[in-house]
C-alpha positions as CSV (number, residue, x, y, z in Angstrom):
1,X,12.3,-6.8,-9.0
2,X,15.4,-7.5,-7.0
3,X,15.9,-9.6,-4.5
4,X,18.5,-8.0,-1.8
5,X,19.9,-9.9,1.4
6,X,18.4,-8.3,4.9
7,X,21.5,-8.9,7.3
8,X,23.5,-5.9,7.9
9,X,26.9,-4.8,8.2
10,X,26.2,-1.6,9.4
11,X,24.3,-1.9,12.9
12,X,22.4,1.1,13.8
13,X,22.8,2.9,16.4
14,X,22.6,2.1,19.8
15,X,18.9,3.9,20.6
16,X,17.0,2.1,17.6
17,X,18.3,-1.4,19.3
18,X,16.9,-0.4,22.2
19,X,13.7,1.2,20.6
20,X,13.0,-2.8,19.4
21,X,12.4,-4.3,22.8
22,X,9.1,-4.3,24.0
23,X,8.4,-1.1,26.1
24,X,11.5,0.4,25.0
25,X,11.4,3.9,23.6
26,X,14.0,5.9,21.3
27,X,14.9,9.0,22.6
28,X,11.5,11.6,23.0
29,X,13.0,14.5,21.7
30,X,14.1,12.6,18.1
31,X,10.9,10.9,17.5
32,X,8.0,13.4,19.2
33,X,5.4,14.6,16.6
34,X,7.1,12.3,13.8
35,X,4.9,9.6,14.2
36,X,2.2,10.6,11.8
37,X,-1.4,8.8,11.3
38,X,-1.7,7.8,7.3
39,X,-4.2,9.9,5.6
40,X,-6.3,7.6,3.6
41,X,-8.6,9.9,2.2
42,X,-9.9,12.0,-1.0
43,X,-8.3,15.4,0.4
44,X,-10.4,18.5,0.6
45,X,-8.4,21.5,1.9
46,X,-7.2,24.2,-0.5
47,X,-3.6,23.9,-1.3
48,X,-4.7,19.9,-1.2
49,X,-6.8,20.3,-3.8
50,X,-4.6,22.5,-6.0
51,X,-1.7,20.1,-5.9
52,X,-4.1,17.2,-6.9
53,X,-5.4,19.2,-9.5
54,X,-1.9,19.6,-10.9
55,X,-1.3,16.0,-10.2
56,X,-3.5,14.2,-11.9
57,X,-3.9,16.9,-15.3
58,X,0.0,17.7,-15.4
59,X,0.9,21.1,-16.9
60,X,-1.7,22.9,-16.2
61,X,-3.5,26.8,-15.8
62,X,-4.7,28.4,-12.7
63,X,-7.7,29.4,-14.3
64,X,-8.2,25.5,-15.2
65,X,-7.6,24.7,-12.0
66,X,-10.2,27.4,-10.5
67,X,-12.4,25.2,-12.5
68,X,-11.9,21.6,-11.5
69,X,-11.1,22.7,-8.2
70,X,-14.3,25.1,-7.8
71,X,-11.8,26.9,-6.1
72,X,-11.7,31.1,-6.4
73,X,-8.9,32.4,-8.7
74,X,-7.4,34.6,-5.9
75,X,-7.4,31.0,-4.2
76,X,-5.6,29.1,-6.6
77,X,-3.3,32.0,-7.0
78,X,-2.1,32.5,-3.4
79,X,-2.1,28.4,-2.9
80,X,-0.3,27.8,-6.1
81,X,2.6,30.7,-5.3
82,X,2.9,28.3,-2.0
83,X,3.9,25.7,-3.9
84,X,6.0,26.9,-5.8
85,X,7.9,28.5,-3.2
86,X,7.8,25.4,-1.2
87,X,9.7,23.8,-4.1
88,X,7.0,21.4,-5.2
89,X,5.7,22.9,-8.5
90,X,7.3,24.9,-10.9
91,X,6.2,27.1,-13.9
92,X,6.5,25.8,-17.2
93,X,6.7,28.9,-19.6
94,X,7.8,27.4,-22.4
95,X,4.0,25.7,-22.5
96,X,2.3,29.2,-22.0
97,X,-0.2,30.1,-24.5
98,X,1.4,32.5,-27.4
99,X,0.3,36.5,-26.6
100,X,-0.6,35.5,-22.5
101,X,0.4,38.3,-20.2
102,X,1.3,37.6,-17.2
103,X,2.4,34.5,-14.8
104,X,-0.9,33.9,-13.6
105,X,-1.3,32.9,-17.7
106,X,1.9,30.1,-17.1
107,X,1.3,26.5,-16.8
108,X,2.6,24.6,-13.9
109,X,3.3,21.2,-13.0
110,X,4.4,19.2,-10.1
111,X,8.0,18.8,-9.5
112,X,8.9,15.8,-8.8
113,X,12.5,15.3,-9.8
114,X,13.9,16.4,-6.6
115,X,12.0,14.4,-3.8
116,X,11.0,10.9,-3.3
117,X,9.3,8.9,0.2
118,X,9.9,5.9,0.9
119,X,7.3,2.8,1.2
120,X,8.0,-0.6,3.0
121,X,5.6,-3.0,3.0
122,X,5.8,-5.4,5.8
123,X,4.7,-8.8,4.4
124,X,4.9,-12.1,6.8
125,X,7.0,-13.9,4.2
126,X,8.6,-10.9,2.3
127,X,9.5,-7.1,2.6
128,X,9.0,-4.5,-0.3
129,X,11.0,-1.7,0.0
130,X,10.0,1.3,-2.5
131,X,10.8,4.5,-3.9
132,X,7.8,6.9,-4.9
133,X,7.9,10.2,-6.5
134,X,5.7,13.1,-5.9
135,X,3.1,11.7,-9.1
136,X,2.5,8.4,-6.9
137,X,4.9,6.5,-9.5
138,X,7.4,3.8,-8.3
139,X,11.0,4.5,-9.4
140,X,12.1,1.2,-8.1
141,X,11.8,-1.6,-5.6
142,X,13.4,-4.2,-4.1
143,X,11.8,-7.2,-2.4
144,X,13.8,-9.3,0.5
145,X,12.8,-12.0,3.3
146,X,10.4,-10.5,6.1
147,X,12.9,-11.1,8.9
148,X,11.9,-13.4,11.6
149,X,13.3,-14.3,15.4
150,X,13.0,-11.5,18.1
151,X,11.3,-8.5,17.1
152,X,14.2,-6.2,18.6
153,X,16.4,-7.8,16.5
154,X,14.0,-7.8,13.0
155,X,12.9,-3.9,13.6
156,X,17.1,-3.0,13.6
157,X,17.6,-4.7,10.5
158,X,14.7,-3.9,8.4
159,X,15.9,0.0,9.9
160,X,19.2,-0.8,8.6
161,X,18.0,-2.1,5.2
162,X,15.6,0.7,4.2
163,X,18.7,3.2,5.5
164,X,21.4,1.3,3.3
165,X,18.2,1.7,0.4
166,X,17.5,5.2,1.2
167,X,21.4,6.2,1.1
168,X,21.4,5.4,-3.0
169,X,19.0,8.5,-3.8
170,X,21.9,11.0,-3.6
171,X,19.9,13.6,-5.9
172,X,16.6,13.3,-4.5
173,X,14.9,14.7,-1.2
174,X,13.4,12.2,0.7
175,X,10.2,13.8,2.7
176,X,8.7,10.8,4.6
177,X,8.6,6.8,5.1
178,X,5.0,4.9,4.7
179,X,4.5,1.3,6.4
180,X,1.8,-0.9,5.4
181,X,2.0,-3.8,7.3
182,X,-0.6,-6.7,9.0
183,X,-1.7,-6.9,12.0
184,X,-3.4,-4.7,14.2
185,X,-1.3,-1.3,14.0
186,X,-1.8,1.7,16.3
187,X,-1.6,4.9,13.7
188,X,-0.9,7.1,16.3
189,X,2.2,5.7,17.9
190,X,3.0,3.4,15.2
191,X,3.3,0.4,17.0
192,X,1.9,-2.8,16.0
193,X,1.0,-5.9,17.1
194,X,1.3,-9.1,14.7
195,X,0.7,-12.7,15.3
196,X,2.5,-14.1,12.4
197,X,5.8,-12.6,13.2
198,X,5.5,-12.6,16.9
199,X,5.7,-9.1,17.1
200,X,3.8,-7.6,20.5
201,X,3.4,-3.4,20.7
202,X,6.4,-3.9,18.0
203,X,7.7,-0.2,17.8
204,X,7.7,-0.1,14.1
205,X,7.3,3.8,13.9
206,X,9.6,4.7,16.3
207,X,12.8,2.8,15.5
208,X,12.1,3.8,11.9
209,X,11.8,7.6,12.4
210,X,15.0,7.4,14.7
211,X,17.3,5.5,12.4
212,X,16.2,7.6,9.0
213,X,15.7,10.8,10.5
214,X,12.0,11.2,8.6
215,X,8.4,11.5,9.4
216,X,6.6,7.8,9.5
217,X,2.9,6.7,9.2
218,X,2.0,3.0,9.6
219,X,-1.1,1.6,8.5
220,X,-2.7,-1.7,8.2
221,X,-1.3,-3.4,4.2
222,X,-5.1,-4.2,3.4
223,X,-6.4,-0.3,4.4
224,X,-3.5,1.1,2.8
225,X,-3.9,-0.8,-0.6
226,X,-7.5,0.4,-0.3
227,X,-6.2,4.2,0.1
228,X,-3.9,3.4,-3.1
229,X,-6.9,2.8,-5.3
230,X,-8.7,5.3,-3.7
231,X,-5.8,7.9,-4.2
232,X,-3.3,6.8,-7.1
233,X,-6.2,4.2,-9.1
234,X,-9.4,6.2,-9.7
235,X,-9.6,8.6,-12.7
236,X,-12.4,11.1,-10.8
237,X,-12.8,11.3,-7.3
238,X,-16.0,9.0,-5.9
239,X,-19.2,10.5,-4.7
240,X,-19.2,12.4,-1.2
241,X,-22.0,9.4,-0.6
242,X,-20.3,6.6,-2.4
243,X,-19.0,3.0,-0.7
244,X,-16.3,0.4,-1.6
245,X,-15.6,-2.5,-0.6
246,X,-11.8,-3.8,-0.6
247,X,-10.9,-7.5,-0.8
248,X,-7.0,-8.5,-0.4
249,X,-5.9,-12.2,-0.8
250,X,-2.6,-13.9,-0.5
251,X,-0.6,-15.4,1.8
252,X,-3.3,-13.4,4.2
253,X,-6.7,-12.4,3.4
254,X,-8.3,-9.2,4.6
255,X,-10.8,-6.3,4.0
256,X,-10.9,-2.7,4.1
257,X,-14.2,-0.7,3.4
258,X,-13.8,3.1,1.7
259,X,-16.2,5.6,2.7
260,X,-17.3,9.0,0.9
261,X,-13.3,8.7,-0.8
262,X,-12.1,7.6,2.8
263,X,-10.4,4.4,4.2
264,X,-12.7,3.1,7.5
265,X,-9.8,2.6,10.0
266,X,-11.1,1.7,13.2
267,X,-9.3,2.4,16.1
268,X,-9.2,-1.2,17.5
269,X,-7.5,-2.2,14.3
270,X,-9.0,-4.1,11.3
271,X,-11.9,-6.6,11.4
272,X,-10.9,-9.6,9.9
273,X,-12.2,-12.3,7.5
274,X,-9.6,-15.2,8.0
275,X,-12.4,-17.3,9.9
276,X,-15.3,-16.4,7.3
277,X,-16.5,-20.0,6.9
278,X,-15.7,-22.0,3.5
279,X,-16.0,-25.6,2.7
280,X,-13.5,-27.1,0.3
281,X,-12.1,-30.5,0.4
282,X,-9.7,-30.4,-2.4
283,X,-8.0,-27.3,-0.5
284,X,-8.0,-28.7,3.2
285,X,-11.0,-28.9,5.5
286,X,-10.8,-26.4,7.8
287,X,-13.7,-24.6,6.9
288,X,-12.3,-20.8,7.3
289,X,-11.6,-18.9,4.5
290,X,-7.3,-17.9,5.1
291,X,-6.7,-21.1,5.8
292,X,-8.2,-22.1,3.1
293,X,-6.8,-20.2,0.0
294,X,-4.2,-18.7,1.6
295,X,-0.4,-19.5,-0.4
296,X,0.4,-22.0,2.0
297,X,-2.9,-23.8,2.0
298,X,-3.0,-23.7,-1.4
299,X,0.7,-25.0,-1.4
300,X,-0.3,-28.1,0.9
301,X,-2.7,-29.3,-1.4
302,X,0.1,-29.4,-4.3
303,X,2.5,-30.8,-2.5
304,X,-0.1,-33.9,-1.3
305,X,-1.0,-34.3,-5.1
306,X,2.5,-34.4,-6.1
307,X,2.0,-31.0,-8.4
308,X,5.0,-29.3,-6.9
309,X,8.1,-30.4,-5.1
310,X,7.4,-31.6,-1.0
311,X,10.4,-29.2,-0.3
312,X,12.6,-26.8,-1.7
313,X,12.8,-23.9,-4.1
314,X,10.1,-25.5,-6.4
315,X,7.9,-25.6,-3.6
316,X,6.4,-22.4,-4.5
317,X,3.2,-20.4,-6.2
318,X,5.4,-19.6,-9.0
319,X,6.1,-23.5,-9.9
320,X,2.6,-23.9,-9.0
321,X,1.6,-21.6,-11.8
322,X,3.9,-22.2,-14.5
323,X,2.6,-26.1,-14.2
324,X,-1.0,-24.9,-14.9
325,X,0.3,-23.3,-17.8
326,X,1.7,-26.3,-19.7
327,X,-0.6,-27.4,-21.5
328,X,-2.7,-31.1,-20.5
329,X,-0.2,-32.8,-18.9
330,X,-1.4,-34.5,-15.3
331,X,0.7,-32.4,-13.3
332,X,-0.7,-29.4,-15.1
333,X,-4.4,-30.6,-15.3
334,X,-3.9,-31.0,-11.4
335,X,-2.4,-27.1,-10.7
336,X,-5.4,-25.7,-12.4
337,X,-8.1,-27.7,-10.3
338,X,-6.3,-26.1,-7.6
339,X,-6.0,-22.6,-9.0
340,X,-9.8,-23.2,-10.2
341,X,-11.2,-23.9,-6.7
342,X,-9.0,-21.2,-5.2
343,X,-10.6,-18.9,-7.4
344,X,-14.1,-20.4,-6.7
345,X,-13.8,-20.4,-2.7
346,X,-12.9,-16.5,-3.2
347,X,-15.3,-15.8,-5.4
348,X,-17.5,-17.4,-2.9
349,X,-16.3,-15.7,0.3
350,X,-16.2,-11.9,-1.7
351,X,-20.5,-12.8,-2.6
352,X,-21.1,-13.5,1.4
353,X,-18.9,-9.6,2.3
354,X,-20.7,-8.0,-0.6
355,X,-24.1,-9.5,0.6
356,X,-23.8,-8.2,4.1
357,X,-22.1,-4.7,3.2
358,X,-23.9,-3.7,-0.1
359,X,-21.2,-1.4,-1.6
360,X,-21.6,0.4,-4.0
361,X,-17.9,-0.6,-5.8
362,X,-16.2,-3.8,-5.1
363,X,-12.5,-4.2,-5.6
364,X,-10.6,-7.0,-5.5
365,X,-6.6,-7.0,-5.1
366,X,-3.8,-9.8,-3.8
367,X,-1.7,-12.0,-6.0
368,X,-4.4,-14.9,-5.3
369,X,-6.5,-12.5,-7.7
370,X,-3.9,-11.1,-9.9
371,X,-1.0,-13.4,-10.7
372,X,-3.6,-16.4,-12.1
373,X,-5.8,-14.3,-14.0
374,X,-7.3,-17.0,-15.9
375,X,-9.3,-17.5,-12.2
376,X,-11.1,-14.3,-12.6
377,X,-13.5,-15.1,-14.3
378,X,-14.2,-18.0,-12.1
379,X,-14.8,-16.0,-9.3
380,X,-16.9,-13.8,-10.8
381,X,-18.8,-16.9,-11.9
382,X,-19.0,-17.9,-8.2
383,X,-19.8,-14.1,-6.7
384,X,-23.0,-14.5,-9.4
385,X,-23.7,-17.5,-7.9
386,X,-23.4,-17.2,-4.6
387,X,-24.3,-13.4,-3.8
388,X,-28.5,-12.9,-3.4
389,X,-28.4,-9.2,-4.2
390,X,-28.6,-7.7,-7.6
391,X,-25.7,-8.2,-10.5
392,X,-22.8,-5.9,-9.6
393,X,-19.3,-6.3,-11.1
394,X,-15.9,-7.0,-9.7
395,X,-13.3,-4.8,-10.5
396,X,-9.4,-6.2,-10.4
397,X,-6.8,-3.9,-8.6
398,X,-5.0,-1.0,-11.0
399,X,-2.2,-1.9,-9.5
400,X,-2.0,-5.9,-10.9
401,X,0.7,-7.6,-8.5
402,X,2.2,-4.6,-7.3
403,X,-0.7,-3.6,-5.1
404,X,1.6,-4.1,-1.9
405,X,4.1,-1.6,-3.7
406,X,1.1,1.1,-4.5
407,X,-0.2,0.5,-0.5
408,X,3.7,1.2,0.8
409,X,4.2,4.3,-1.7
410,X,0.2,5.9,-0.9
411,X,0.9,5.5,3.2
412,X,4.4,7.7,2.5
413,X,2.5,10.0,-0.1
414,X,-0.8,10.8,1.8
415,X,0.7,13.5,4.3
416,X,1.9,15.3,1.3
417,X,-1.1,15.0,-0.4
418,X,-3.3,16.3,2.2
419,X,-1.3,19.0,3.4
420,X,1.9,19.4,0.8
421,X,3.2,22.7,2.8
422,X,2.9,21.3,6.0
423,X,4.6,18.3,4.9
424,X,7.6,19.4,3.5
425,X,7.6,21.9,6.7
426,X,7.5,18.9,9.1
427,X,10.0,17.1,6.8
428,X,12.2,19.4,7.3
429,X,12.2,20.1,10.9
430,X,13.0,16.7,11.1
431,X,16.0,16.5,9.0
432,X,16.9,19.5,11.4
433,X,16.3,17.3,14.3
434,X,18.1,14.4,13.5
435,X,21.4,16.5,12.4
C-alpha cells in the first residue's frame, strides 16, 4: 500500500471551502438528492437480485438465474435486458452452450471493466482512499495521514486528495464515493460529528459531492465493515431470521449488530463499547475497554517497559510486532505479554457483548485481531472462559487487515447493488449537474 502526502497544490474551489465551516452549505442545486443513505443490506428487489446473481456465480444463464433467484423467467429476462442496456452486464456468446437458440440461451456476466466507485475510509490516525470495481474487488489503495487542525480546512484537502486520486482512472466510469468514518454520522445529510478529530456537524457529504461531482453515502467505519461481510464476505445470503454480531478493534473499538442480512443503524448514531469495563494492570488501569487495548494504550505500555522506542518512527504497532516475533529475547518476551493480554482483555470484552446479545454469528475484525494472529486463539480461549452461554465460535474478518478498505469500497458499492439502474441513472444526472 502507498503512502501519499495529503497537502494540496490544487485548492478546490471556492464553494467546498466554504461547505467546511460549520453551518456552511455548498451550493443546493449541486448537492440536492446526492447525498445518499448507505444501503447495508442483503438486497431484495428484482433487477437487485439478478445482478447479484450474476455477481457472485459470474458467466452465467437466465434460466440459472430464474433458479437461484426464484425469480420468473419473463423476469429475469426483462431485468437482465436492463442491464445490459444500462451498460453493466454484457453477453458472453462465446461461453454459450453448442446447438442453443436464441440470446435468452447466452451467458452473461457483470461488466466491470468500465466503472469503478470510490471508498475513503476516514480513520483518526490515517485515511484509506480506494478504488472498487463493480465485483466488490479493490484495484488499489493508497493510505495517507487523517488530516487534523480545523475541520474546514481537513474536509478541502481530503476533497482535494480523493479528486487528485480519482483523476488517474482515465478509462474507467466512476458512479459514486462511499465514506465510512467514526463518529456519530447522519446518513441522510452526511454530516458527522467526531470527537477525535474535532469535527462538529462536519459536512463530510456535502463538500465531497461538490468537489467530485458524484453521489456520496457516509456511514459509521464499524457498520460499514459489518455491511462488507455481510455483502462482499458471505458465500450464501444469511437467514431472513438470522443475527450477527460485529466486533471492530484498533485504534478505536466499536460494534455493529446485522439483522435478517441488514446492518442495525440507528438513527442517533452507533452505541458504543469504549467504556465497557475491563481490568488490566499490565495495559493501564483505567478499567474501560478502548482505552485499554486500543493502539495507543497498547503503545504506552511498550514504551514504559522499554519494548519500543519513547518517540519516533519505531514507536509504533508495527515495531511492536516485529519484536514479538524475534524469537526469546527480553524485548521480545515482553511484546508478546502485551500482545497476549491484548488479545485476552478482547476476548474478554467480545464474551460480555455476546452474553447480552446472543447472536447467532459472531465476527470479529480490526488490526488488534488480524495483524497478531497468533492472539486469536487467545481470545477465543478467554470468550470460552468468560462467556456463560453455550460454546459458539468466533469467526475472523474475510477481509484480514483490509477490512477498513472492504467497509470504504461496500458504502460506495451498496447503491448499485440495491438498485443498479437507478444508480447509474442518478450517477449520471449528476455528472450532468456538475458540468
Amino acid at each position: 500500500m502507498r503512502t501519499v502526502a495529503l497537502t494540496s497544490r490544487d485548492p478546490l474551489r471556492t464553494s467546498a471551502h466554504d461547505a467546511g465551516r460549520v453551518g456552511a452549505r455548498p451550493h443546493p442545486l449541486r448537492t440536492r438528492h446526492h447525498i445518499v443513505a448507505p444501503s447495508l443490506r442483503i438486497p431484495d428487489a428484482a433487477a437487485a437480485a439478478v445482478f447479484a446473481a450474476v455477481r457472485q456465480r459470474g458467466s452465467i444463464g437466465r434460466d440459472v438465474i430464474a433458479q437461484v433467484t426464484n425469480l420468473s423467467i419473463a423476469t429475469v429476462n426483462r431485468q437482465v435486458t436492463a442491464l445490459l442496456d444500462a451498460g453493466i452486464l454484457r453477453e458472453r456468446a462465446d461461453l454459450a452452450v453448442s446447438g442453443a437458440i436464441g440470446r435468452p440461451r447466452i451467458p452473461v456476466e457483470v461488466n466491470h471493466e468500465p466503472f469503478l466507485t470510490l471508498g475513503i475510509h476516514i480513520g483518526a490516525r490515517t485515511t484509506n482512499i480506494v478504488a472498487t470495481d463493480l465485483l466488490g474487488r479493490t484495484l488499489d489503495a493508497v493510505e495517507t495521514p487523517t488530516p487534523r487542525g480545523r475541520q474546514a480546512a481537513a474536509l478541502a484537502s481530503l476533497a482535494g486528495s480523493a479528486r487528485r486520486y480519482l483523476s488517474r482512472w482515465h478509462r474507467r466510469r466512476p458512479l459514486w464515493i462511499g465514506v465510512a468514518i467514526g463518529g456519530v454520522v447522519d446518513s441522510v445529510t452526511g454530516h458527522v460529528d467526531h470527537s477525535r478529530l474535532s469535527w462538529s456537524q462536519a459536512p463530510v457529504g456535502p463538500v465531497l459531492a461538490e468537489a467530485l461531482g458524484l453521489p456520496v453515502s457516509v456511514a459509521s467505519h464499524v457498520d460499514a465493515m459489518a455491511g462488507a461481510e455481510v455483502l462482499l464476505g458471505l458465500r450464501r445470503p444469511p437467514a431472513p431470521t438470522s443475527s450477527s454480531l460485529y466486533v471492530y478493534a484498533r485504534e478505536t473499538v466499536g460494534f455493529a449488530l446485522v439483522i435478517g442480512g441488514r446492518v442495525h443503524s440507528p438513527s442517533s448514531g452507533p452505541g458504543t463499547i469504549a467504556a465497557l469495563p475491563v481490568s488490566s494492570e499490565l495495559l493501564g488501569s483505567s478499567g474501560q475497554l478502548e482505552s485499554t487495548v486500543g493502539d495507543e494504550a497498547v503503545l504506552a505500555a511498550a514504551r514504559k517497559r522499554g519494548v519500543v522506542p519513547a518517540s519516533g518512527p519505531g514507536s509504533s504497532m508495527a515495531t511492536l510486532l516485529r519484536a514479538a516475533r524475534q524469537g526469546d529475547t527480553p524485548v521480545a518476551v515482553g511484546a508478546k505479554e502485551l500482545l497476549v493480554e491484548r488479545a485476552r482483555v478482547l476476548g474478554g470484552a467480545v464474551a460480555l457483548l455476546r452474553d447480552m446479545l446472543n447472536p447467532d454469528d459472531l465476527v470479529v475484525g480490526g488490526q488488534a485481531f488480524t495483524e497478531y494472529p497468533e492472539g486469536i486463539q487467545l481470545v477465543e480461549a478467554a470468550f470460552t472462559e468468560r462467556s456463560l452461554l453455550p460454546a459458539r465460535d468466533i469467526r475472523v474478518t474475510a477481509f484480514g487487515n483490509r477490512v477498513q478498505e472492504a467497509g470504504a469500497g461496500i458504502v460506495s458499492l451498496g447503491g448499485l447493488y440495491a438498485d443498479p439502474i437507478g444508480a447509474l441513472r442518478r450517477a449520471q444526472n449528476r455528472r450532468d449537474a456538475a458540468v
